[in-house]
C-alpha positions, -999 to 999 in steps of 0.1 A, spaced: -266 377 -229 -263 401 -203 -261 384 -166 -295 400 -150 -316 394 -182 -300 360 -182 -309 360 -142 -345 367 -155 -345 339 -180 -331 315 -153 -360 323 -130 -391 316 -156 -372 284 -161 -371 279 -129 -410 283 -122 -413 257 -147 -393 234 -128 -408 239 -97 -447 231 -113 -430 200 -129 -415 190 -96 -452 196 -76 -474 181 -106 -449 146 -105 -448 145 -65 -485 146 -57 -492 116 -38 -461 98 -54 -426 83 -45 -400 110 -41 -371 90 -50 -379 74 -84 -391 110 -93 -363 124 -85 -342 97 -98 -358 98 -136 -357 128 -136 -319 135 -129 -320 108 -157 -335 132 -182 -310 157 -179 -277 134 -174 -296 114 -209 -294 152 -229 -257 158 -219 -246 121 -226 -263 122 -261 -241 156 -263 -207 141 -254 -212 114 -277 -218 137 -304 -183 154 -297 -166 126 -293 -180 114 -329 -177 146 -346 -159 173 -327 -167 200 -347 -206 191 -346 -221 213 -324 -217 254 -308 -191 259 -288 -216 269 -259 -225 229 -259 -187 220 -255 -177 200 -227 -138 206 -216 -117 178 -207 -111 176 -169 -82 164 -149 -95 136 -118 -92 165 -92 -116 186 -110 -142 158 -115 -137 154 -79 -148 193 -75 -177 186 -96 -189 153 -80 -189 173 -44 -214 194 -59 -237 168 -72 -237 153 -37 -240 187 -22 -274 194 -43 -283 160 -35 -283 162 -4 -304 197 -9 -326 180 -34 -341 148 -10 -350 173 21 -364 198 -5 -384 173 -28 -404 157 10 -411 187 20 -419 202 -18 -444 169 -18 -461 175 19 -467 211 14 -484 236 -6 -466 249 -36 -479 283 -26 -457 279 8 -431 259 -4 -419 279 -36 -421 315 -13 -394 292 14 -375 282 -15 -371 315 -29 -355 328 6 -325 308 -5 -307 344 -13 -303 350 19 -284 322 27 -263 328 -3 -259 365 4 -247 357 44 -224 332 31 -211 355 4 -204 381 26 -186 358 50 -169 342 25 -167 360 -7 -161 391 9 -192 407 -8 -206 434 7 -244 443 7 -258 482 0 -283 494 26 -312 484 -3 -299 450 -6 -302 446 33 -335 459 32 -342 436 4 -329 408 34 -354 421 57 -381 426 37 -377 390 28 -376 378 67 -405 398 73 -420 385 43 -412 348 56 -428 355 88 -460 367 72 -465 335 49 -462 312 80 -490 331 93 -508 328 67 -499 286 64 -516 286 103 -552 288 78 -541 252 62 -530 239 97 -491 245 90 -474 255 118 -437 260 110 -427 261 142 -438 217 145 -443 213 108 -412 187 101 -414 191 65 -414 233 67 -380 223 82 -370 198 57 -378 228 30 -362 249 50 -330 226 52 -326 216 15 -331 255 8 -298 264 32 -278 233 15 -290 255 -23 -278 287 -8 -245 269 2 -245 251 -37 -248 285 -52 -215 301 -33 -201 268 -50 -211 273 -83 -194 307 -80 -165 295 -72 -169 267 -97 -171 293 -124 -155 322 -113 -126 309 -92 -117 276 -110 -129 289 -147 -151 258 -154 -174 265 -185 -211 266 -181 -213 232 -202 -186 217 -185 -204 218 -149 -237 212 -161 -229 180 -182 -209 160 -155 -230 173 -127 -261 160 -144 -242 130 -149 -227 128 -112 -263 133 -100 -276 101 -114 -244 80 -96 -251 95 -62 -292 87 -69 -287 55 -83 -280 36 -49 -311 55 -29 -333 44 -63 -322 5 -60 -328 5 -23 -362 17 -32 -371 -4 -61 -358 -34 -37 -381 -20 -5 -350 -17 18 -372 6 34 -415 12 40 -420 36 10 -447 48 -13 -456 35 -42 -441 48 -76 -468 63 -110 -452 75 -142 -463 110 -148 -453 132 -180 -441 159 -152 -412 138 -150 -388 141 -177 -396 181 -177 -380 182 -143 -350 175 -155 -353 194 -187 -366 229 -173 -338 222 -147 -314 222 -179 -322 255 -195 -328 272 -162 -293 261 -147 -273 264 -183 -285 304 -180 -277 307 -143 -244 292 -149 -237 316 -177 -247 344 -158 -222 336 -130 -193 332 -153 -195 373 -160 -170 388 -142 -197 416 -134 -217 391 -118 -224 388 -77 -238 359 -70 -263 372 -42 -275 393 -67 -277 365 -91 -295 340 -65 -321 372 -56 -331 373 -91 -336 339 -98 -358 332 -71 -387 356 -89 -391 319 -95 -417 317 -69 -441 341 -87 -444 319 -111 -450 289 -88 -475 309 -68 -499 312 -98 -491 275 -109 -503 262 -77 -535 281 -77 -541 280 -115 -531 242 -120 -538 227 -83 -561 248 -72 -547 254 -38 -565 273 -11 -561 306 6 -544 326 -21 -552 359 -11 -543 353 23 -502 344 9 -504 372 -18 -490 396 6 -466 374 19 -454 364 -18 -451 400 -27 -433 408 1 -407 381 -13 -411 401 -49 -406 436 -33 -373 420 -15 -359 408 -46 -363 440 -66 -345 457 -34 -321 435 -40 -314 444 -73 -315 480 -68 -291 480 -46 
């Protein structure tokens, strides 16, 4: 599959993920949600590398899982701590705000990514990708006027800045991935399966404190959103990882496309939760559309 359209496929995927994540946080614990879920996913890679173990010729090499040394499960386990970390300020703020101002902040992540790739990488943007970067800002700018109407002011809003947060920790991830993939040459199957499994180690002690009320916390209700959050994470990472391993790939370019993401969650969280003021963001979330397709251009 060629990397954009497999950019494209990443970012539906994606939207799915994010509707899951909203529908399963709604007046609910954060941490058992987030803890089942990264359950689902680490559950569909386990089965997987049974399977090989048992019968090594049984599935596509796609599914295959290579055998790592203990410094590259070490490379792998700082990423599932990384995303974790990204994951717990992400998910309070996801569950405090409306999706229609939390998927736009989310989907400025490219910027992050692009900044550090240029520092970094050594990538280098085209005047269209930097006016992608500004329309974005711009764009950013817009939709917190707009969040004023619902009384969010991101300026005191704690949780615009835990969103905020957890979306600079994702753009830092995806310069990891690429050197994860690029850099190192760890398959697409490889990274996802142990980093779904690595997830659920660094989650496990954060979901006993809770179950064991080391902390005040909310109370925890099994939705069916649940297990999808793990599972739409699956196929939309699994794509986005294959798309980074192309040689032709840039992964600002990459991260740009995949947050069309928000377009999706935008009409999910008026469609399915019926949030307010739609018109009013529209602009705003367009904005963030018109700065991806700069970005791509370019």
């Amino acid at each position: 599959m060629n990397w954009i359209a497999g950019s494209v496929l990443s970012a539906l995927f994606l939207g799915f993920y994010d509707l899951s994540n909203k529908h399963a946080l709604r007046e609910n614990a954060v941490l058992p949600v987030i803890f089942l879920g990264t359950l689902s996913s680490a559950f569909v890679w386990t089965t997987l590398l049974t399977i090989h173990s048992v019968a090594p010729d049984a599935l596509p090499p796609m599914l295959v899982v290579e055998p790592l040394t203990l410094r590259q499960h070490g490379l792998l386990f700082a990423k599932a701590a990384l995303v974790a970390t990204s994951w717990v300020f992400s998910y309070f703020g996801l569950k405090h705000l409306p999706l229609s101002i939390a998927a736009p902040i989310r989907a400025t992540g490219p910027i992050w990514t692009l900044l550090g790739a240029v520092a970094v990488l050594g990538e280098r943007p085209t005047w269209l990708e930097s006016l992608g970067i500004g329309t974005t800002l711009a764009s950013f700018l817009g939709l917190s006027i707009a969040g004023r109407g619902e009384g969010i002011h991101f300026h005191k809003n704690k949780w615009v800045g835990f969103i905020v947060f957890g979306t600079m920790l994702g753009g830092v991830s995806g310069l990891y991935d690429k050197y994860l993939l690029g850099r190192v040459g760890f398959k697409a199957s490889t990274v996802q399966a142990w980093f779904s499994i690595y997830l659920v180690a660094v989650f496990l002690p954060l979901a006993i404190g809770w179950k064991r009320r080391w902390w005040p916390r909310n109370e925890f209700e099994w939705r069916w959103s649940i297990p999808f959050i793990g599972l739409m994470l699956l196929v939309a990472d699994y794509v986005y990882f294959s798309a980074l391993r192309d040689p032709q790939a840039l992964v600002s370019l990459v991260s740009s496309i995949r947050r069309g993401s928000t377009l999706v969650a935008f009409a999910g969280g008026l469609w399915f939760f019926h949030e307010k003021h739609g018109l009013r963001k529209l602009p705003a979330v367009a904005g963030v559309l018109i700065g991806i397709i700069l970005t791509i251009l370019g």
